[in-house]
N, C-alpha and C positions, 0 to 999 in steps of 0.2 A: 504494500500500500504506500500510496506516497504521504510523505507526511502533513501535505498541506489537505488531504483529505478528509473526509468526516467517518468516522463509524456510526452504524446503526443506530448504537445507546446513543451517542452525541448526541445526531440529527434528532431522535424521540427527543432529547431533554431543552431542544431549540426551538420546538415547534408551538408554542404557547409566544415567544418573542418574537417569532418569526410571523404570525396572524398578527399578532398588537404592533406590527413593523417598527420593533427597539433593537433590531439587530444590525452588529455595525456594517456597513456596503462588502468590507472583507469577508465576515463572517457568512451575510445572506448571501454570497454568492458563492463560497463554500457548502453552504446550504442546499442553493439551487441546484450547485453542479451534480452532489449527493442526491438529490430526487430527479435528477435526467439519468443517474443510471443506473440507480436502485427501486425498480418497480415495487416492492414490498414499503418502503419508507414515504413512497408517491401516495401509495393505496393510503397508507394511513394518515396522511396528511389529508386527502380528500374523505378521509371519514371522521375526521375530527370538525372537517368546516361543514359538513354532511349535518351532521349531528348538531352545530352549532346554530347553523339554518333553520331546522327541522325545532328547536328550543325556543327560538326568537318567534317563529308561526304559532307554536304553542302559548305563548305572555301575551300573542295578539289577542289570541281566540276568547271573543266574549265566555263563561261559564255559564250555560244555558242556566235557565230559574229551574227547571227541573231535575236537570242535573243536583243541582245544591238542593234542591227538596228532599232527593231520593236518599244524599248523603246525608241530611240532618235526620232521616229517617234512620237509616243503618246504624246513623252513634247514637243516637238513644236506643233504638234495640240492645247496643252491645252494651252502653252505659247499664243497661235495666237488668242486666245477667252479672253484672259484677257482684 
């Protein structure tokens, strides 16, 4: 390996700097060059912003009134068996 390269653990422990873009232009493109040729470190980079996407659609989503009915319902059942 050459030594300006990343290993796997690295790039995992960059990838939280590397979406907030706090990494420095040497490092993110050590970064980059690591996810053009490690297909496994790619995959999981786009399932971390997958997932981060798919979270942010979720805080949109109104909580139906029924929804919260069915759940006030459920914790007072389980409240009432305690």
């Amino acid at each position: 390996m050459i030594p300006d390269e990343l290993t796997c653990k690295e790039a995992v422990h960059l990838v939280v700097a590397y979406l907030e873009q706090r990494l420095l232009p040497e490092v993110q493109a050590r970064f980059e060059g690591h996810l053009a040729e490690c297909p496994g470190c790619a995959t999981y980079l786009e399932q971390i912003q997958q997932t981060i996407r798919l979270l942010r659609e979720l805080a949109e989503e109104p909580l139906m009134q029924e929804t919260t009915q069915e759940r006030l319902e459920l914790f007072r059942q389980w409240k009432n068996h305690l």
